[in-house]
N, C-alpha and C positions, 0 to 999 in steps of 0.2 A: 102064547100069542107072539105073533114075529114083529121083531122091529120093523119100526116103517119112518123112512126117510120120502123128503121131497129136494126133488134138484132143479133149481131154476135153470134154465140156460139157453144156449144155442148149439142147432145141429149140426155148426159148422165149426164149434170149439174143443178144439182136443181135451180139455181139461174137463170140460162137463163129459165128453164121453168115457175119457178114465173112472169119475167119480161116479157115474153110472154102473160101468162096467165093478168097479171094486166093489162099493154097497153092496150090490147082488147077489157077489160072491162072497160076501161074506155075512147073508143070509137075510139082509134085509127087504123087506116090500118096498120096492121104489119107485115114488110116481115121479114120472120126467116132467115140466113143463116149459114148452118152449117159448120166453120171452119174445121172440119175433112173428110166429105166426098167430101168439093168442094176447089179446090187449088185456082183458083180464089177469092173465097171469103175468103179464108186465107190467101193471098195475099193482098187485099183489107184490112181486119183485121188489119194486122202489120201494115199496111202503116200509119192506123185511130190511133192503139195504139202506136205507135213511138217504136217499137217491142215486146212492152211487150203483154205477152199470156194470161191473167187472160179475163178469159170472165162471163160474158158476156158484150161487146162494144153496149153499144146503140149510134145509132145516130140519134140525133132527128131534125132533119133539117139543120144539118150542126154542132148541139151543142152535142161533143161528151163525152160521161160518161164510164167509165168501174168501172165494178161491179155493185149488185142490190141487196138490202136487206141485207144491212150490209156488200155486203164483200169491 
């Protein structure tokens, strides 16, 4: 069964597109969702980050992280 990651974020944040981009490669199922065009998953978001906005939120099976590559 492959790992599967979710990454909060924005299409316009370098940092969520790294963390996109790496998960991938290195073989996990990763669903993207983009806090600014869907209110659900910005919803979902704050709820994961205890309301803070810095994305990108990965959550990797229940173990949640915000930020990727340094931020």
């Amino acid at each position: 069964m492959p790992k599967a990651v979710a990454i909060y974020g924005k299409s316009t944040c370098p940092y969520t597109t790294a963390a996109r981009k790496e998960f991938a490669e290195r073989g996990y199922e990763v669903r993207y969702l983009d806090v600014k065009a869907d209110p659900a998953a910005m919803g979902r978001f704050l709820e994961l980050s205890g309301g803070d906005r810095r994305v990108p939120l990965i959550d990797e099976g229940g173990k949640v992280t915000v930020g990727f590559g340094g931020t």
